[in-house]
C-alpha positions as CSV (number, residue, x, y, z in Angstrom):
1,X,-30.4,-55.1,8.3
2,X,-32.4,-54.5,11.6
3,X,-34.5,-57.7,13.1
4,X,-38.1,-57.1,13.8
5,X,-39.1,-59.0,16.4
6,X,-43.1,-59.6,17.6
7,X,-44.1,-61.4,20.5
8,X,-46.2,-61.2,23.0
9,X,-46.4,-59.4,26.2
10,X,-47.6,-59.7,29.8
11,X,-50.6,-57.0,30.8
12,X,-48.8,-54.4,32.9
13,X,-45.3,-55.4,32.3
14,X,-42.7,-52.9,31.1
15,X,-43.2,-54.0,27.6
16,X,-47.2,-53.6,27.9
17,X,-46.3,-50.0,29.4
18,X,-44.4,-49.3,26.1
19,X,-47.4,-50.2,24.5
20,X,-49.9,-47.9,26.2
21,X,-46.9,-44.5,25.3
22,X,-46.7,-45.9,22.0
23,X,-50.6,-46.1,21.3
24,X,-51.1,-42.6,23.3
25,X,-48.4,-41.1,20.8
26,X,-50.0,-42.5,17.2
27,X,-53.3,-42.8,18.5
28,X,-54.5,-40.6,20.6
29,X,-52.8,-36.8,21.1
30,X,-53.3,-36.5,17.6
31,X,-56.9,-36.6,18.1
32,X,-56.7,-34.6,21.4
33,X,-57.3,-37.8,23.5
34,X,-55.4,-39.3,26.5
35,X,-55.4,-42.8,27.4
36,X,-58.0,-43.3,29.9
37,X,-56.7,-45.4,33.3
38,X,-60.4,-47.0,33.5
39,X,-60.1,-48.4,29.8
40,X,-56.5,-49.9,30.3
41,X,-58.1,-51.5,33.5
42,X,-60.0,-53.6,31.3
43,X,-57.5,-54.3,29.6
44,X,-56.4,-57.5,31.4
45,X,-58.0,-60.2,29.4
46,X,-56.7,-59.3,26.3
47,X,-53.4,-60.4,24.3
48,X,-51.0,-57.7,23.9
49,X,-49.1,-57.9,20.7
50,X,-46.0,-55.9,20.7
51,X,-43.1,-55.4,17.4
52,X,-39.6,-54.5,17.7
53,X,-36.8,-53.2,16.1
54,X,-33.2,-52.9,17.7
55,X,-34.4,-53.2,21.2
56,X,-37.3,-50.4,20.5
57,X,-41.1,-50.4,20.5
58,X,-42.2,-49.6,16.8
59,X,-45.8,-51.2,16.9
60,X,-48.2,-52.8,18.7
61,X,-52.1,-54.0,18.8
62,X,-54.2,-55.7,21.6
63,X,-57.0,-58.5,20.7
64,X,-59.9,-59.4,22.9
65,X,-61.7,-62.5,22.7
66,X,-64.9,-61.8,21.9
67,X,-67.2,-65.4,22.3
68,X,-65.7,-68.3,21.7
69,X,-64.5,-68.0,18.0
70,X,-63.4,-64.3,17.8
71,X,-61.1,-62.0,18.2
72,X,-61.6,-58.0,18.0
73,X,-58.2,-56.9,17.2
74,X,-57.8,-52.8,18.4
75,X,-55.3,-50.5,18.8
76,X,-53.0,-51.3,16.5
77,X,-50.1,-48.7,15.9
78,X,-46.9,-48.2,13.8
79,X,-44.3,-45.2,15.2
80,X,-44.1,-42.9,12.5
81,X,-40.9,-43.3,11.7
82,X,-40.9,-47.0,10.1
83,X,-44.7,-46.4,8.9
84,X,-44.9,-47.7,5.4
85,X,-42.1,-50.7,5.7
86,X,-44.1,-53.9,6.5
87,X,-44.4,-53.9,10.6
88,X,-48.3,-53.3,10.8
89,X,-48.3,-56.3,7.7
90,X,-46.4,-58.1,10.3
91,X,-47.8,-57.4,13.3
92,X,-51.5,-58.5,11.1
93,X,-49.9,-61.7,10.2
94,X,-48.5,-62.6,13.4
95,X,-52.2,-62.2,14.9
96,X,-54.0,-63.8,12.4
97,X,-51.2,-66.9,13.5
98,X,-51.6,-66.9,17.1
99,X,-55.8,-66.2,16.5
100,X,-55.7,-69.9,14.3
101,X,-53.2,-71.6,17.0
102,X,-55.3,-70.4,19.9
103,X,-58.7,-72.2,18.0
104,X,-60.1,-68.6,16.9
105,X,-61.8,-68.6,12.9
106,X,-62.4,-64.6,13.0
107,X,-61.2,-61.5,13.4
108,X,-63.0,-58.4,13.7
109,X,-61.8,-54.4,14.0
110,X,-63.0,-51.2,13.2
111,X,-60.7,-49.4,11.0
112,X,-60.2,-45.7,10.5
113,X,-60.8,-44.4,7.2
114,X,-57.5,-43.6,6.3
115,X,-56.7,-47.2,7.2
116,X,-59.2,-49.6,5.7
117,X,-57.4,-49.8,2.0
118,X,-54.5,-51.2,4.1
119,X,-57.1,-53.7,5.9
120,X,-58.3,-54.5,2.3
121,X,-55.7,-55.2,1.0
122,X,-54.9,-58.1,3.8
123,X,-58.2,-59.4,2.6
124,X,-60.3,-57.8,5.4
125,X,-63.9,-57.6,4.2
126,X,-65.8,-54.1,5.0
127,X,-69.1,-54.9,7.2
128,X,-71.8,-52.1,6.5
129,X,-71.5,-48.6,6.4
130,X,-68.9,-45.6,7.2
131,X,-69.7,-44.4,11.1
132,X,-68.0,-42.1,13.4
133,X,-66.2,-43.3,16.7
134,X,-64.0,-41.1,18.6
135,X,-65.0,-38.2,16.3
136,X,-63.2,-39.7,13.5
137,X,-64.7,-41.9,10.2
138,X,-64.1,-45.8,10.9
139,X,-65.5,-49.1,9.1
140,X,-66.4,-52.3,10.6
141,X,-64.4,-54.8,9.1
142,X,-63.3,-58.8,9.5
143,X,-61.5,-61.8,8.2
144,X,-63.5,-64.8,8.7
145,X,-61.7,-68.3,8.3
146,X,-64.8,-70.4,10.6
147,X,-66.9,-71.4,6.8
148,X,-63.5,-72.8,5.7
């Protein structure tokens, strides 16, 4: 049985590079996007979260402190190929550790439809209504541990 290891990676390392392909591939050609080099500029103050199997990238996600208490967690992505057999459950879990260890109570994201019943089912709660980012429908949602 393969290993699936997640850890952390360094903004603009090799790793984080694999990142970027691997988000452009899931992400973003299927909606007729390309990464944009002024967005991963900004990328520098966020934690890059990065999963692998056998050597090889098959997930990833980036969170950004967002005040003091929060984290927005975005671009999360799963390589077709092992979709469906636990990595983005991992890669969740694994955030919502390092978010606690780190002194962070919340976690915020905006979910595409297709993926909010996976996002519920980690106990995400949906904030307001359906609405409509990069063309596509999305929800606000978050898991909030600061009232506990």
């Amino acid at each position: 049985m393969s290993e699936l290891i997640i850890k952390l990676v360094s903004f603009q390392s090799p790793e984080y590079l694999e990142t970027v392909e691997l988000r452009e591939r899931i992400l973003r050609i299927p909606l007729g996007l390309k990464v944009d080099q002024e967005e991963l500029d900004k990328e520098g103050n966020q934690f890059h979260v990065a999963a692998y199997l056998d050597g090889k990238i098959v997930g990833c996600l980036a969170l950004v402190p967002i005040g003091t208490k929060t984290l927005k967690m975005r671009q999360v992505a799963v390589d077709k190929a092992v979709q469906g057999q636990g990595i983005g459950t991992r890669l969740v879990s694994y955030s919502e550790e390092f978010a606690i260890k780190k002194g962070f109570c919340r976690i915020e994201l905006h979910a595409r439809k297709e993926a909010k019943r996976f996002y519920d089912d980690l106990a995400y709660t949906t904030l307001g209504d359906e609405f409509t980012e990069v063309g596509i429908p999305h929800y606000k949602m978050e898991k909030d541990w600061c009232a506990n």
